[in-house]
VEXLOVEX-457109 format. One record per residue (C-alpha): x, y, z. Coordinates in steps of 0.001 Angstrom, whole numbers, padded with zeros to 6 digits, always signed. Layout:
BEGIN
XYZ;...
***
This chain:
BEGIN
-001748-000355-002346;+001757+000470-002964;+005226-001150-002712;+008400+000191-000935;+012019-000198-001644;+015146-001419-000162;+015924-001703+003664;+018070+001380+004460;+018429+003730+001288;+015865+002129-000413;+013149+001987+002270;+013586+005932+002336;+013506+006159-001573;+010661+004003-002900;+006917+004654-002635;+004891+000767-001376;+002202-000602-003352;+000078-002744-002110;-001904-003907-004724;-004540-002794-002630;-001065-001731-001410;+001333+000257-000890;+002586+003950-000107;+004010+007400-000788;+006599+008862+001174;+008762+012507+000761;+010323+011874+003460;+013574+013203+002290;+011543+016504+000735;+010546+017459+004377;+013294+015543+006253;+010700+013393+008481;+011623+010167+009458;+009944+006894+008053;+008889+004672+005278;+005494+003422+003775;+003690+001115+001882;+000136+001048+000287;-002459-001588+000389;-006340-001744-000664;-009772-001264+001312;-013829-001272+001647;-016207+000560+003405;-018665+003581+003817;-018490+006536+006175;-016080+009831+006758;-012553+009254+008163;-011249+010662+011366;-008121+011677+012582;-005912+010419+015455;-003380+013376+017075;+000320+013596+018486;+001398+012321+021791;+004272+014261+023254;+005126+011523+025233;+005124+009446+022183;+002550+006766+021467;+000948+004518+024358;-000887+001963+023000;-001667-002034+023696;-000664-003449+020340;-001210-007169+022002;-003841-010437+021038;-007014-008983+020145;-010303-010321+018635;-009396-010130+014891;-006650-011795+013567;-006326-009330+010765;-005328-006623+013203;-003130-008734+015389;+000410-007767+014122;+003462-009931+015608;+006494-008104+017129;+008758-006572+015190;+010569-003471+014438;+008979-003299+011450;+010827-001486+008502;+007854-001521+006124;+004059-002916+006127;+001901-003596+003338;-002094-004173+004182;-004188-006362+002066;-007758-007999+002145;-008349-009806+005128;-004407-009610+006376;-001092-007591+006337;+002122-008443+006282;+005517-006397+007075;+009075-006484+006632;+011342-006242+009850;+014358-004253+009904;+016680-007079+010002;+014898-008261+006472;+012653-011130+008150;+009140-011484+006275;+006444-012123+008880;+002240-011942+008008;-000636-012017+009641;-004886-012197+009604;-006510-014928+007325;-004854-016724+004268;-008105-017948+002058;-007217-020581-000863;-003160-020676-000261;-000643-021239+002356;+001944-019045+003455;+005556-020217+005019;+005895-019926+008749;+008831-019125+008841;+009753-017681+005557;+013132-018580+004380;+015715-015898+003652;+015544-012248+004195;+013297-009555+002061;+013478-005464+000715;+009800-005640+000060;+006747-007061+000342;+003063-006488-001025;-000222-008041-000071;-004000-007983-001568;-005696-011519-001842;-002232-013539-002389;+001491-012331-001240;+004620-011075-003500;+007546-009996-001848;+011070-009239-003150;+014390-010781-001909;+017212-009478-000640;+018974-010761-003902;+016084-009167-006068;+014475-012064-007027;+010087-012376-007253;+008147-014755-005074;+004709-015226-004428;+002001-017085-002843;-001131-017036-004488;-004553-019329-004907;-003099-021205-008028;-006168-020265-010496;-005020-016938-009594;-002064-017130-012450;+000259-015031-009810;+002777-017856-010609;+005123-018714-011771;+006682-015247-011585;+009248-013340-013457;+012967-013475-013501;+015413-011238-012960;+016848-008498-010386;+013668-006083-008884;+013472-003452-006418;+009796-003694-005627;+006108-005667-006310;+002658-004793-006632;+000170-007502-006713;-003161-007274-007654;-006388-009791-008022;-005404-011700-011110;-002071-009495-011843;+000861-008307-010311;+003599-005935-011533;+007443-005668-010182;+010072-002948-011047;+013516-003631-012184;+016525-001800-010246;+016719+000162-014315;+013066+001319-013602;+011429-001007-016020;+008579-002998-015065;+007065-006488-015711;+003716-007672-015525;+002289-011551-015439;-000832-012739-014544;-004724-012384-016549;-004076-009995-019221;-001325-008272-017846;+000546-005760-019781;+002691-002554-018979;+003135+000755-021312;+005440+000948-023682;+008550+003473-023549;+008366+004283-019673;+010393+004044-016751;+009630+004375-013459;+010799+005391-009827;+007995+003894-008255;+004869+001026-009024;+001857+000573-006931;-001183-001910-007995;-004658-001639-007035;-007218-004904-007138;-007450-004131-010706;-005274-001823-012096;-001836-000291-011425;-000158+002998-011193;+003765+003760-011958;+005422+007492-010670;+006936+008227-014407;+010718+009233-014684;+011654+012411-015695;+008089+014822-015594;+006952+012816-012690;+003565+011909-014258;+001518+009237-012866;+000814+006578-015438;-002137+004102-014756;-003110+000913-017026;-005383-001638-017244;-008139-000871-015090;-010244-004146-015151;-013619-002771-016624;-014693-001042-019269;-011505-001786-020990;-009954+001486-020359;-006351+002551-022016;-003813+003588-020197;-004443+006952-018351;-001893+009589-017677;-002244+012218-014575;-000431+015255-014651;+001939+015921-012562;+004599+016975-010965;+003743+013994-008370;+006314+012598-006041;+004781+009792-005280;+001384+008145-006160;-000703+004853-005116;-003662+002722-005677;-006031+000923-004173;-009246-001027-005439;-010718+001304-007579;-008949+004269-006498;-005637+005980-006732;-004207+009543-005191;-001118+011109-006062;+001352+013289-003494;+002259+016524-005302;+005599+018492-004539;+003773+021130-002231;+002078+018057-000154;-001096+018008-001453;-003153+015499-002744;-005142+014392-005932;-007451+011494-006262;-009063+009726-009095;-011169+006996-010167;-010890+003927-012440;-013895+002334-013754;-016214+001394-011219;-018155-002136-011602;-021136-001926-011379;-022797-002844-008070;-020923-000655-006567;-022922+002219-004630;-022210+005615-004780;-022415+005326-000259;-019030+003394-000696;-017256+005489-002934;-018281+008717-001088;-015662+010878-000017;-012928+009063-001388;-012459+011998-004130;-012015+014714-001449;-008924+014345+000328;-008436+017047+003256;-006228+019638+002825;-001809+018982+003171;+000656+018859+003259;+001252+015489+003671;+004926+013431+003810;+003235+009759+003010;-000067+008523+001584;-001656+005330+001303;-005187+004195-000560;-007422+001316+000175;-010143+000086-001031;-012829+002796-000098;-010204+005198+002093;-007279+006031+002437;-004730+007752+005209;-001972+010428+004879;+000762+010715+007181;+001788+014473+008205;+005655+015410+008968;+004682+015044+012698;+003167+011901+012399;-000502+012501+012284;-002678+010595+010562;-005876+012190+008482;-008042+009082+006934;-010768+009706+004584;-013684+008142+002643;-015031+004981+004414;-015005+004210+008013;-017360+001458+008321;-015320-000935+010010;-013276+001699+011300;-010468+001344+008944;-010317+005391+008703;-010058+005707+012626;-006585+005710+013584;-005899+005685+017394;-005440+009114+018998;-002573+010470+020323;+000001+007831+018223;+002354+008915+016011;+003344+006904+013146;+006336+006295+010922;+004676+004946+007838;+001321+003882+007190;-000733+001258+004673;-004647+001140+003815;-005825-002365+003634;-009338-003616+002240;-011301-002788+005767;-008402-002219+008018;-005524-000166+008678;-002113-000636+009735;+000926+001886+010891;+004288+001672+012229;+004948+003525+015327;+008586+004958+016128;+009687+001934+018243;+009373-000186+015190;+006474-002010+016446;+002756-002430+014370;-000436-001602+014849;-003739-002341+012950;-007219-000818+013146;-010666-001738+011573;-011027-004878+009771;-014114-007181+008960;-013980-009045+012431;-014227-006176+014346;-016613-003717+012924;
***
C-alpha cells in the first residue's frame, strides 16, 4: 500500500501507500516516466509477467464482470488499490473510485480537487490545499482526522498515518502512534502496520505491526523508496533491487498464502508496489514482474501493456497505461 505526492513535482517525488497501498517510484534515478502508488492484497500462487508492446498497449479497459476491476475514464495521474476497490486521482486533480464500498458511503462526485489518495477498507485522500479527509465505517475510528497542511496518507484497518509537507507524520485511529525523532520523505501503511522512507540514511522505519506487539523495526538501507501491504513490506534499493520482509503473521494464516512473497525476482526495478499476498514491480520500460500469490490473478498483468505506475490491491491489481487511462486485473469476482 503506499501513498504518492503532489500532481506535477510531487507525483514524480513521493512514493504511494496504500495502506494496503501505495508505491515506490525512482523515476527520476533512471529518468522513466510515471508515478505510483501502493495498495494491499490476498492470495496463493506464483506471479507472472506481462511484456512490452512496441505499438504501445492494446487493451479493452471497458464494463466487465467485477466491479472492482472496472476503472472509469480518466487520465489518471495516480491509483491507489485497496480491498474490494481502487480509487485514482486524475490529472486535472478530480478524485474518482470504484468496486464495492462495504459499511460507508463515498461522494459521487467528490467535491474539490486532490494530490493524493489511499484506499484499504475505508478512503483518505489529501486536498489540493493539504488538508485530511476520509471515509470510513464509523467504528473504524478513521475520523475525525487530523489538522493541518499534508503531502500524503496511508490508511490502514483501524489506523491511518499522513505526512506533513516538513516530513513529520501523524497517526489517529486504534492505538496509533508514530516514532519519535524521525522525518520522512515518504509513508506507506499496510492493513496493520506502516512503513516511513527515513530522511537522511534512507532507512526504512516500520511500527506497530498489529500482533505480537512488536516495536518499531528498522531496515537497513540505503532504500529509495519502500511500501507495505497486509503483512508485508519491500523496499527499492539504489541499484533497483528489492528486499522484502515480514511483520507478524496472525495466526490462521497458512504458509500456501505467504509463499513466495519473500523472493522477489531479480531488478532493477523503477516502481514497486505490495499487496496483500503479492506484489508487482514496474521496470524502466514498463514491464511488469508480479510475485507471490496469483489466485485470483492479481499477479497476472496483461501481456504486451506497458504501464506508467502500478498499485497491488487485496486480490486485484491495477496500472496506469501511457494514455492516462486504468486498468485492473484479478479481484474476488473474477477468480
Amino acid at each position: 500500500m503506499k501513498s504518492l505526492g503532489r500532481i506535477g513535482a510531487l507525483v514524480l517525488a513521493f512514493v504511494g501507500l496504500s495502506a494496503c497501498g501505495a508505491r515506490a517510484l525512482v523515476d527520476d534515478l533512471t529518468g522513466a516516466a510515471g508515478t505510483g502508488a501502493g495498495g494491499t492484497g490476498s492470495g496463493g500462487a506464483a506471479g507472472t509477467s506481462g511484456t512490452v508492446a512496441d505499438a504501445g498497449p492494446v487493451i479493452d479497459a471497458g464494463p466487465g464482470p467485477c466491479s472492482t476491476t472496472n476503472a472509469p475514464p480518466g487520465p489518471f495521474a495516480l491509483l491507489s488499490a485497496g480491498n474490494e476497490g481502487s480509487c485514482g486521482v486524475r490529472t486535472d486533480g478530480t478524485l474518482a473510485c470504484w468496486g464495492e464500498a462495504y459499511w460507508y458511503t463515498l461522494p459521487d462526485p467528490f467535491p474539490g480537487t486532490y494530490t493524493h489518495v489511499s484506499r484499504l477498507g475505508g478512503v483518505c485522500a489529501v486536498q489540493t490545499s493539504g488538508a485530511l479527509v476520509c471515509w470510513a465505517d464509523p467504528a473504524s475510528r478513521l475520523t475525525p482526522v487530523p489538522t493541518g497542511a499534508f503531502a500524503e496518507v496511508a490508511i490502514g484497518e483501524s489506523a491511518a498515518c499522513a505526512r506533513r509537507r516538513d516530513g513529520t507524520v501523524a497517526c489517529w485511529g486504534m492505538g496509533a502512534n508514530v516514532p519519535a525523532g524521525y522525518t520522512f520523505e515518504s509513508l506507506t501503511g499496510g492493513a496493520y502496520f506502516f512503513c516511513g522512507l527515513e530522511t537522511g540514511a534512507h532507512e526504512a522505519v516500520c511500527w506497530e505491526p498489529r500482533y505480537q506487539g512488536e516495536g518499531t523495526q528498522i531496515m537497513t538501507g540505503p532504500f529509495v523508496a519502500v511500501d507495505t501491504g497486509r503483512f508485508f513490506a519491500c523496499g527499492l534499493r539504489t541499484d533497483g533491487s528489492v528486499s522484502c520482509w515480514s511483520a507478524s503473521i496472525p495466526p490462521g494464516i497458512s504458509d500456501s498464502n505467504t509463499s513466495g512473497m519473500l523472493s522477489p525476482p531479480p531488478g532493477p526495478f523503477v516502481e514497486l508496489s505490495v499487496g496483500e499476498f503479492h506484489a508487482c514491480g514496474r521496470r524502466a520500460d514498463g514491464q511488469l514482474d508480479c510475485w507471490g500469490s496469483n489466485s485470483y490473478g492479481q499477479s497476472a498483468p496483461p501481456p504486451g501493456v506497458r504501464f506508467t505506475q502500478v498499485s497491488a490491491g487485496s486480490n486485484h491489481t491495477c496500472g496506469i497505461l501511457p494514455d492516462g487511462s486504468a486498468v485492473c486485473w484479478g479481484g474476488s469476482c473474477n477468480p
